[in-house]
C-alpha positions as a printed Julia matrix, in Angstrom:
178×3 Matrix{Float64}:
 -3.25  -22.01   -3.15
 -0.75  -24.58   -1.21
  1.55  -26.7    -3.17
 -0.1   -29.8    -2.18
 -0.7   -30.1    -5.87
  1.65  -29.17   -8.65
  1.29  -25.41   -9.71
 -1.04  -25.15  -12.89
 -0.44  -22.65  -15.53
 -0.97  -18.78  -14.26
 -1.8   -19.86  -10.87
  0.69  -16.85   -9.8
 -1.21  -14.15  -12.07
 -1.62  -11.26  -10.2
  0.48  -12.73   -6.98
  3.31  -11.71   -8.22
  5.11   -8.05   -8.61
  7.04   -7.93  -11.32
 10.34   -6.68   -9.94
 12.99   -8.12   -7.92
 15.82   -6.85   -5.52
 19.17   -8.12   -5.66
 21.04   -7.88   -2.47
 18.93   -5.79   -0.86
 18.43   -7.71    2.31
 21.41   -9.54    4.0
 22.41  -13.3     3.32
 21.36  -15.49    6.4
 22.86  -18.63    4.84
 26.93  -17.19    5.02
 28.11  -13.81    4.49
 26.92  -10.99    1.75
 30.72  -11.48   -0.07
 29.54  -15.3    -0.65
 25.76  -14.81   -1.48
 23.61  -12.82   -3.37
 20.05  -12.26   -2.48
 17.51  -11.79   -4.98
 13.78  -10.93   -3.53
 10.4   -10.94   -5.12
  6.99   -9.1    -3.85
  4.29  -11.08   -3.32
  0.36  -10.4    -2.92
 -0.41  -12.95   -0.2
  1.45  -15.47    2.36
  0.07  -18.7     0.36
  1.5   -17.28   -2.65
  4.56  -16.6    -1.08
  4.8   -20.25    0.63
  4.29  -21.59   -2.68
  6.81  -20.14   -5.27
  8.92  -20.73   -2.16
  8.54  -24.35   -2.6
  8.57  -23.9    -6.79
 12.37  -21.97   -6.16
 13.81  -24.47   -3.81
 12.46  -27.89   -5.8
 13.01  -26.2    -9.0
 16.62  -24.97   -9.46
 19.47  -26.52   -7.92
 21.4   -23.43   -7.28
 18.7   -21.65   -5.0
 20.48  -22.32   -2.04
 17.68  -21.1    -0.01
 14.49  -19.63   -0.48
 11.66  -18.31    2.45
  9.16  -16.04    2.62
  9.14  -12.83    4.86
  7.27  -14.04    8.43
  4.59  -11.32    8.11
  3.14   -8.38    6.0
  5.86   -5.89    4.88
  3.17   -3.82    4.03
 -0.45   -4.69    3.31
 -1.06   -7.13    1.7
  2.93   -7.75    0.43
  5.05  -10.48    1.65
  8.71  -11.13    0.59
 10.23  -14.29   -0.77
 14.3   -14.16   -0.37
 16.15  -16.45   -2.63
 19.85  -17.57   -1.99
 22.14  -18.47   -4.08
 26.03  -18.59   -4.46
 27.57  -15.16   -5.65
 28.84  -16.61   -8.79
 29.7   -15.43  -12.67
 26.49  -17.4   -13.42
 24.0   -15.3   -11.49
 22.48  -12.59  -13.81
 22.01  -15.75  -16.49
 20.57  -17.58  -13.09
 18.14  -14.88  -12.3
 16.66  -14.14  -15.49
 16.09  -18.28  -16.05
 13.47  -17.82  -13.11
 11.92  -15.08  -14.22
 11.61  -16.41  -17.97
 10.35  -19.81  -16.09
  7.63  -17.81  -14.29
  6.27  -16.64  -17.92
  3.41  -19.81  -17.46
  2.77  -18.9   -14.01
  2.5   -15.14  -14.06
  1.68  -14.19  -17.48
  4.97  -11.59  -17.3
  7.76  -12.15  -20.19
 11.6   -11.42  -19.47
 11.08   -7.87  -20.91
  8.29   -7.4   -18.11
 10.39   -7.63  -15.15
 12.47   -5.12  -13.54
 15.55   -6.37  -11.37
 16.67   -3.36   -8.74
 20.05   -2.99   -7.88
 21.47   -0.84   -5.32
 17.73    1.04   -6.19
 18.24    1.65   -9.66
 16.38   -0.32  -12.15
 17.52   -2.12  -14.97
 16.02   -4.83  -17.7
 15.93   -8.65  -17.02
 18.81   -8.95  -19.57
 22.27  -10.89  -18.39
 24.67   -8.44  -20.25
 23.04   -5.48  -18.21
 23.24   -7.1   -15.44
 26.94   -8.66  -15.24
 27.6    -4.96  -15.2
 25.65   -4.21  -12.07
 25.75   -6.92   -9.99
 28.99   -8.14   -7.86
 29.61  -11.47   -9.33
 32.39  -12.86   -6.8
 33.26  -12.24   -3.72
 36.06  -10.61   -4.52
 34.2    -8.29   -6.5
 31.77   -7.89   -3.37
 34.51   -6.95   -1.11
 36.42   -4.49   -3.43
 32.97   -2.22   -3.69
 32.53   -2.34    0.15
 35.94   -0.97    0.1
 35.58    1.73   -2.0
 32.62    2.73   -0.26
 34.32    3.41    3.02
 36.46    5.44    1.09
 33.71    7.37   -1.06
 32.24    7.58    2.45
 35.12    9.54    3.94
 34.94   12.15    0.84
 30.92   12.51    1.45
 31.84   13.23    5.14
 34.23   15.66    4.35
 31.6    17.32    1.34
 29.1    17.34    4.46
 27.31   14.44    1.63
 25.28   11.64    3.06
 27.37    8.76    4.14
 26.38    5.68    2.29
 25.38    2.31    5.36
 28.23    0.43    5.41
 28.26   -2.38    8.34
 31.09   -3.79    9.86
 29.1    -6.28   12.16
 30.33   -9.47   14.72
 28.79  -12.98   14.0
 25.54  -12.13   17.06
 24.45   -8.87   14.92
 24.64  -10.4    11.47
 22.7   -13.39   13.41
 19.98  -11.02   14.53
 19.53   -9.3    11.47
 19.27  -12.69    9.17
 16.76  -13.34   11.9
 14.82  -10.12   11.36
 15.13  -10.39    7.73
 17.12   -6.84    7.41
């Protein structure tokens, strides 16, 4: 399936998982503060390729979408979507998902949206409470993870990842997709 014709209805059933990420994997279009990165699991690379192409024609505030260069696992490939870390994003995110409804065969209430790996609802009001919606926002949870990190260290807790990383690292890893 290539989008060298338009998409016809449920051409994704059974491509598509139906749960996304959100800022799981690292912006490579400007830093993590300014964008938030919402990824879907799909079942093969054409699949992948096209809702690609059906993100980035279809909603002007996908700033970027791509797929994952290879297999994540068998069979699975990852599509990253971009977009602006704005008030806007939880209503954003669930508008694609309710869009894919004639694609996949999945309603709103069918999709899971994972956060920091907890799961929540496709619902906006759930999910302006979970998801850093400015970069302001972005930056003041970074910084109270360094601190919570300095109380784990001192519990003997595990430390949660927290990157302070120069321009060539954050290059590599939007490279490497991690």
């Amino acid at each position: 399936m290539n989008l060298n014709e338009s998409l016809d209805y449920m051409d994704f059933k059974g491509q598509i998982d139906p749960k996304i990420t959100v800022d799981e994997y690292k912006a490579k279009m400007g830093d993590d503060a300014d964008i938030v990165t919402a990824t879907f699991i799909v079942n093969s690379k054409s699949a992948a390729t096209d809702l690609t192409s059906w993100l980035e024609l279809g909603y002007d505030f996908v700033l970027d979408a791509t797929p994952s260069e290879g297999e994540v696992a068998p069979k699975k490939w990852l599509v990253f979507v971009e977009m602006d870390r704005r008030r806007a994003v939880p209503e954003r995110i669930c508008e694609m998902l309710y869009d894919l409804e004639t694609l996949t065969g999945f309603k709103l209430k069918d999709w899971t949206v994972s956060v920091e790996d907890e799961d929540y609802d496709a619902d906006p009001e759930i999910l302006k409470q979970v998801i850093s919606l400015s970069p302001h926002d972005y930056r003041e949870k970074v910084e109270k993870q360094k601190d919570l990190n300095e109380f784990r260290t001192l519990a003997n807790l595990k430390t949660v990842a927290i990157y302070e990383e120069d321009e060539y690292i954050k290059h590599l890893k939007a490279i490497a997709r991690i």
